[in-house]
C-alpha positions in Angstrom: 85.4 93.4 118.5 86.7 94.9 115.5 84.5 94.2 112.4 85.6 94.4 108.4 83.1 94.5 105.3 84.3 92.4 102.4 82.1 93.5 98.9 82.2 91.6 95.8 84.6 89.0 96.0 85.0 86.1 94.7 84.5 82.7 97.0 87.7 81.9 97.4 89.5 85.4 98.0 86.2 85.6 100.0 86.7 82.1 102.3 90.5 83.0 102.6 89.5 86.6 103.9 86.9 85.2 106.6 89.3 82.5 107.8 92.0 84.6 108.1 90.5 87.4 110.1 88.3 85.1 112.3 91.9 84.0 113.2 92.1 87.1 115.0 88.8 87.9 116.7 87.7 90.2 113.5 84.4 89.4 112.6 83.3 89.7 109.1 80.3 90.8 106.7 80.0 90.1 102.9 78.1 92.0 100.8 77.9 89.7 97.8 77.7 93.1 95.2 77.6 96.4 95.0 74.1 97.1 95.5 74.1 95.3 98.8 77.3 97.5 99.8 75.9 100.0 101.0 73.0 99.4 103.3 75.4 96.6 104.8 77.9 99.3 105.1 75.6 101.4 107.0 73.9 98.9 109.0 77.7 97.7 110.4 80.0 100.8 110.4 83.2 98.3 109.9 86.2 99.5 110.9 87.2 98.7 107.4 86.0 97.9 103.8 88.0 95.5 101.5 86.3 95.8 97.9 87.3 93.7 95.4 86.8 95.1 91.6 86.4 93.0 88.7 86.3 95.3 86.0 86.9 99.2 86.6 86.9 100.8 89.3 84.0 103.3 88.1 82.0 100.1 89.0 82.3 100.9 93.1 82.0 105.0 92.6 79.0 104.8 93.5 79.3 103.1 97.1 82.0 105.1 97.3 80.4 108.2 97.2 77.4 107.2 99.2 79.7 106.1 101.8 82.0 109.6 101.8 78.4 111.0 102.2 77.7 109.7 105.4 79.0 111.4 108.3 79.6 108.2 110.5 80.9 106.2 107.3 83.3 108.8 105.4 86.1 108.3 107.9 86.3 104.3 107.6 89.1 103.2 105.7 88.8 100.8 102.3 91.1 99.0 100.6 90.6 97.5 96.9 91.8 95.1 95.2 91.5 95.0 91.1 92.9 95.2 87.6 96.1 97.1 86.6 95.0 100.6 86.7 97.0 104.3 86.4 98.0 106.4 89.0 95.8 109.0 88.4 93.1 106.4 88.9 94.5 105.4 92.2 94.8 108.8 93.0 91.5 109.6 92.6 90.0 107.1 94.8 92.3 108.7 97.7 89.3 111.1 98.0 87.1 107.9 98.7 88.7 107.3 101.8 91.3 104.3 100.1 94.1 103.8 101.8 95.5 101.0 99.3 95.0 99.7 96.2 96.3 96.1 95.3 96.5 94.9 91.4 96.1 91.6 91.1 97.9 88.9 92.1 97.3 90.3 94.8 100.6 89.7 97.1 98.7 88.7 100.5 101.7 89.3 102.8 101.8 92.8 101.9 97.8 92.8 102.0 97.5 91.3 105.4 100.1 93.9 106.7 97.9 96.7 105.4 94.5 94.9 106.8 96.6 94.9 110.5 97.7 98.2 110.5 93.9 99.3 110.3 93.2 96.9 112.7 95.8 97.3 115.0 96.6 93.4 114.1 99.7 90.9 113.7 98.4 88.2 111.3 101.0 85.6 111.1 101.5 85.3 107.1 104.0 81.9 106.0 106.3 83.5 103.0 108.0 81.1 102.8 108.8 81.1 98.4 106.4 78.5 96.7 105.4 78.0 93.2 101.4 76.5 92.9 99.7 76.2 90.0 96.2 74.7 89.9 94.6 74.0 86.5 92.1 71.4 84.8 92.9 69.3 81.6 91.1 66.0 80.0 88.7 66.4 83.4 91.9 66.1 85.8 92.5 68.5 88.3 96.2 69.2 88.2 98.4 70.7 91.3 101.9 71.7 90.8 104.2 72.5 93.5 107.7 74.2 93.8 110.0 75.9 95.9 108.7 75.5 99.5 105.1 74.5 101.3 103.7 77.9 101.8 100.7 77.5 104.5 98.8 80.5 102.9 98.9 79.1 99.6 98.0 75.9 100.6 95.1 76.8 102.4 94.0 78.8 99.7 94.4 75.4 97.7 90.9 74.4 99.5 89.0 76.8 98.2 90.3 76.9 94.8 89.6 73.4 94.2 86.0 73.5 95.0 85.7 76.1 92.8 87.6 74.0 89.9 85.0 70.9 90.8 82.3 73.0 90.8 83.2 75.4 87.3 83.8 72.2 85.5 81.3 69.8 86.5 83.4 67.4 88.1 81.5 64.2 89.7 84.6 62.3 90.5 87.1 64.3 90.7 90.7 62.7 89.4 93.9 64.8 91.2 97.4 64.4 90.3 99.7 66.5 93.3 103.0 67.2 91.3 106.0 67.7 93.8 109.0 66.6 91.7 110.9 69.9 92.3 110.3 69.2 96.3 113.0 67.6 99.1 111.2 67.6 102.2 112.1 66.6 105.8 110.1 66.4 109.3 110.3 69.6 109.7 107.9 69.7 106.5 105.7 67.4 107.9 102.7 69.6 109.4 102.7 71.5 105.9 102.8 68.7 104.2 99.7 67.5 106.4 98.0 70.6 105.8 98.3 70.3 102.0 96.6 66.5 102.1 93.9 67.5 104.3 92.7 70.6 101.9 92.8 68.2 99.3 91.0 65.4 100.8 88.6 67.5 102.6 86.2 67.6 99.7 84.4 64.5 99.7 83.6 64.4 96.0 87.9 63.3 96.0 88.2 59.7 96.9 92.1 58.9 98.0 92.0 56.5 95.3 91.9 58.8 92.5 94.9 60.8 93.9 98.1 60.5 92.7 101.5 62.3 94.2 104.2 62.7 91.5 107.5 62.7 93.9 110.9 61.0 93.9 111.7 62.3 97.5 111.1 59.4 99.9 110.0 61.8 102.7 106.7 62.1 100.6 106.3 58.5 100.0 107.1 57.0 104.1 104.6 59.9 105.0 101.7 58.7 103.4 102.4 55.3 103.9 102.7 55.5 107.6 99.2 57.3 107.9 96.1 55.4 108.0 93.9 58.1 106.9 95.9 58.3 103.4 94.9 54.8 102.2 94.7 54.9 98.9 96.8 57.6 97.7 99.3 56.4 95.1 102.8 58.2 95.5 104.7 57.4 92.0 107.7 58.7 89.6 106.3 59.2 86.0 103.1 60.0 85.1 103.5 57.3 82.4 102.4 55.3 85.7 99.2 56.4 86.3 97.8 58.3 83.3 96.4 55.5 81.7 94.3 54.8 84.4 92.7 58.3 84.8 92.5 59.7 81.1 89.7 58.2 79.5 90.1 54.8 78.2 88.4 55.8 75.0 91.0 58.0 73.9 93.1 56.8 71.3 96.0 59.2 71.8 99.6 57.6 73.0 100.5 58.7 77.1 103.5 60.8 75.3 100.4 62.5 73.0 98.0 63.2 76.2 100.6 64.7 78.6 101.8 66.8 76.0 98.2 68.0 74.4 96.4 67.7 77.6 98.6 68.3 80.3 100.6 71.1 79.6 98.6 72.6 76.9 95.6 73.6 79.4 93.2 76.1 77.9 91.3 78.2 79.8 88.2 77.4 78.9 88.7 73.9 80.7 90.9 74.9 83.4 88.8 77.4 84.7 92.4 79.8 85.5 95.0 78.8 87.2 95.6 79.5 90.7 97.7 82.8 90.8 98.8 83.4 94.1 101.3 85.9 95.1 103.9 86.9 98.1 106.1 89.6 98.1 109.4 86.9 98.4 107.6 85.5 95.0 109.0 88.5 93.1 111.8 86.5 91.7 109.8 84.1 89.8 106.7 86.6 89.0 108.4 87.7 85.9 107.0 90.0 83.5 103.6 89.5 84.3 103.9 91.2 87.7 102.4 94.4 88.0 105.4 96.3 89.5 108.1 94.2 86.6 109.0 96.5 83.9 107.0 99.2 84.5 108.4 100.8 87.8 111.5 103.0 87.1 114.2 102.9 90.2 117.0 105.1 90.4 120.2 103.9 92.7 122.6 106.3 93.4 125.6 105.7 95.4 129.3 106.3 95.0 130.4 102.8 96.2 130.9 100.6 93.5 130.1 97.4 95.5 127.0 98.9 97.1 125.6 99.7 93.6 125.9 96.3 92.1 123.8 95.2 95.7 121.4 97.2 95.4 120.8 96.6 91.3 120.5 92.9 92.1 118.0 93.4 94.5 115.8 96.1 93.5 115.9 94.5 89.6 113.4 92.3 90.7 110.5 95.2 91.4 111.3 97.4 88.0 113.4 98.7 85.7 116.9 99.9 87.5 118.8 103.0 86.5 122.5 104.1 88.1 124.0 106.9 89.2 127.5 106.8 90.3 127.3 110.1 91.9 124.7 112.4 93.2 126.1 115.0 90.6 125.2 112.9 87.6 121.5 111.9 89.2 120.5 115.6 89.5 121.7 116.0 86.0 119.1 113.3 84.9 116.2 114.1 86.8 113.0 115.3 86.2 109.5 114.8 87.3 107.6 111.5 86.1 110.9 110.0 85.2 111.7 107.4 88.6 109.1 106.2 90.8 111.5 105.8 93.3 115.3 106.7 94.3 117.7 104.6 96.7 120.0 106.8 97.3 123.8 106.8 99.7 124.4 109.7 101.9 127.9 111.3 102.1 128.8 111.5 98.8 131.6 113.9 96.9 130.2 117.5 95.9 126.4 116.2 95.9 125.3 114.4 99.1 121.6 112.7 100.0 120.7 115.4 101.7 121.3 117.8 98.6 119.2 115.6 96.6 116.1 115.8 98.9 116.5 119.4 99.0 116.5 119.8 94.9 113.7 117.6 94.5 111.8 119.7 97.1 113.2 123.1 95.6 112.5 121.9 92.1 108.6 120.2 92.5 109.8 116.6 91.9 107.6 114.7 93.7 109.9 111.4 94.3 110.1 108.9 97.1 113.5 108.3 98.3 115.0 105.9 100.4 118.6 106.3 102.1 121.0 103.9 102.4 123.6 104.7 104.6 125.9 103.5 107.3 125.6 107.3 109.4 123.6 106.3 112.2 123.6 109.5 113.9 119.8 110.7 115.3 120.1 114.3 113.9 120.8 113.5 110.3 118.5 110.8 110.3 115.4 113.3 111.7 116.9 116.3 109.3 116.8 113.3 106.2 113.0 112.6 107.2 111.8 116.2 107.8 113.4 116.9 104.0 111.2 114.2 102.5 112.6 110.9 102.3 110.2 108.1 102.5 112.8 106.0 104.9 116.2 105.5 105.9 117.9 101.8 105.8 120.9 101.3 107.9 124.0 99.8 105.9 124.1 96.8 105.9 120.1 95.5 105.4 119.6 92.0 104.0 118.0 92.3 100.4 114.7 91.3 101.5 114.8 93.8 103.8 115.4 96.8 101.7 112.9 95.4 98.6 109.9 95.1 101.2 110.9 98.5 102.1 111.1 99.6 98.4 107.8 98.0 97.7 106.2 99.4 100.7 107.0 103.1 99.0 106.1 102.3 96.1 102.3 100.6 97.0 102.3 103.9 99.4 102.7 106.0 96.3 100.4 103.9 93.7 
């Protein structure tokens, strides 16, 4: 049985870890710090360590020297998850025996496909887009919900709230499940059975002190037509049930409390909000995403049509600079300046093939993906052996080519 090491992460990261891998027959270990890394470590011989780092990651250089040190240890992979860091950091810890390095959010589709490549395992990870937001305000746990019913997030919703019961000193918790923005069908119904259950599976939330706001009447024939629900109150304005669960000695009008209290959490009460990331979330990440802003993309293609694609896609990971020919890229270029290029193939007097070829003849370390409609096996193997990181078919739905795009550019970091 394949075996991983989880060190120093938090409960719920922790939980979500355990259930997930126990999914697949992977047994796990937890060492619940750094000082305990180690003789775990040794004691187990994972086939691989997932360390997560709170502050710098000089905090796990130690373990992760000891563990280069051993013979029968230094050849075990690790992957860490942390703050936003440089790439010379990240580049450093290649030495350690890292393999990736996730800033948080961490995005767990593009996680768990790096945890079953080491493994040699397919977890199945629901993308599906979702918005969820978990925060505390006036002592009521607050859940918002848009997009979709994402099965990872929502189980990930379990852990989070025990957390929020437990860092605020809740003794009766009082829930409001926000779903406005949601139209759901039956086909939503076993997500939308999940999400009750990991709310009502804590005991310390009585059905009676939950209330779903929802207009769609999906929601609403749902929890009537379950037993086990009794007591959950599905209704259209908070104005319906806010008296009822902010404290009766407050003076403050239900216009004054939603506004000061809802939406104007502070972290000191809320404890964080839930910040949960996918990879199909990196349309509504916005500038807080770790890759937004920061990453400079270079498209270069010939093809007005394909260029205004590719922009709209890749505008989502980083800042996006085009070339309309491969003439006027190499003019541009220089080392540091793109973290990654997309480039076309046959182009007039400067081709994709000439591009790999300068950047090798001129030290440039770049990744470069080509995007091109020649499908021939000799040009694609004489691309590959020249450098480029992949080669995308014309035509590749957009997803497609920004998972590719992100996959380069996590391989880089």
């Amino acid at each position: 049985m394949k075996s991983v090491l989880i060190v120093d992460a938090p409960p719920m990261l922790r939980e979500f870890l355990t259930e997930k891998l126990s999914a697949v027959n992977v047994s796990v270990e937890v060492a619940d710090s750094q000082r305990d890394a180690l003789p775990k470590f040794l004691s187990v011989l994972p086939d691989l360590v997932i360390v997560n780092v709170e502050n710098s990651v000089s905090d796990i250089e130690e373990f992760l020297e000891k563990k280069q040190a051993d013979p029968n240890g230094k050849k075990i992979p690790v992957i860490v998850s942390g703050p936003e860091i440089g790439h010379d950091e990240v580049a450093d810890l290649v030495q350690y025996g890292v393999i990736k390095y996730f800033t948080r959010p961490i995005k767990f589709d593009i996680f768990f496909d790096s945890i079953g490549r080491v493994l040699h395992s397919d977890f199945s990870v629901d993308s599906t887009p979702c918005v969820l937001d978990v925060h505390v305000n006036h002592q009521i746990i607050f859940i918002e919900i848009a997009k979709g019913l994402n099965r990872e997030k929502i189980t990930l919703l379990k852990y989070k709230l025990s957390e929020l019961i437990e860092n605020n000193n809740l003794a009766l918790p009082k829930l409001i499940l926000m779903m406005s923005d949601l139209s759901l069908s039956y086909v939503d119904g076993l997500n939308l059975e999940l999400l009750l259950t990991n709310i009502t599976v804590d005991r310390r939330i009585l059905r009676r002190n939950i209330k779903i706001l929802s207009f769609d009447k999906f929601v609403s024939d749902f929890i009537d037509g379950h037993p086990i629900y009794e007591g959950i109150q599905v209704v259209q304005s908070l104005s319906d049930v806010i008296d009822s669960l902010v404290d009766g000695r407050s003076s403050s009008s239900v216009e004054e409390v939603i506004s000061d209290k809802i939406l104007a959490s502070s972290e000191e009460e809320s404890g964080g909000a839930m910040d949960i990331r996918f990879f199909s979330d990196a349309e509504t990440v916005g500038n807080n995403d770790t890759l937004s802003g920061q990453i400079q993309i270079a498209i270069v293609d010939t093809d007005i049509s394909v260029i205004a694609y590719l922009k709209r896609t890749l505008e989502t990971l980083g800042d996006v600079t085009v070339f309309g020919s491969g003439k006027e890229f190499l003019s541009k270029v220089q080392p540091n300046k793109f973290d990654l290029a997309v480039t076309g193939m046959y182009m007039p007097e400067v081709t994709g093939l000439d591009i790999l070829k300068f950047l090798i003849d001129n030290h440039i370390n770049l990744p470069v993906i080509v995007y091109s409609n020649v499908v021939q096996k000799e040009l694609i193997m004489q691309t590959l052996k020249l450098g480029a990181s992949s080669y995308l078919i014309k035509p590749q739905p957009a997803e497609v080519i920004a998972q590719k795009a992100l996959e380069v550019l996590n391989a880089k970091r």
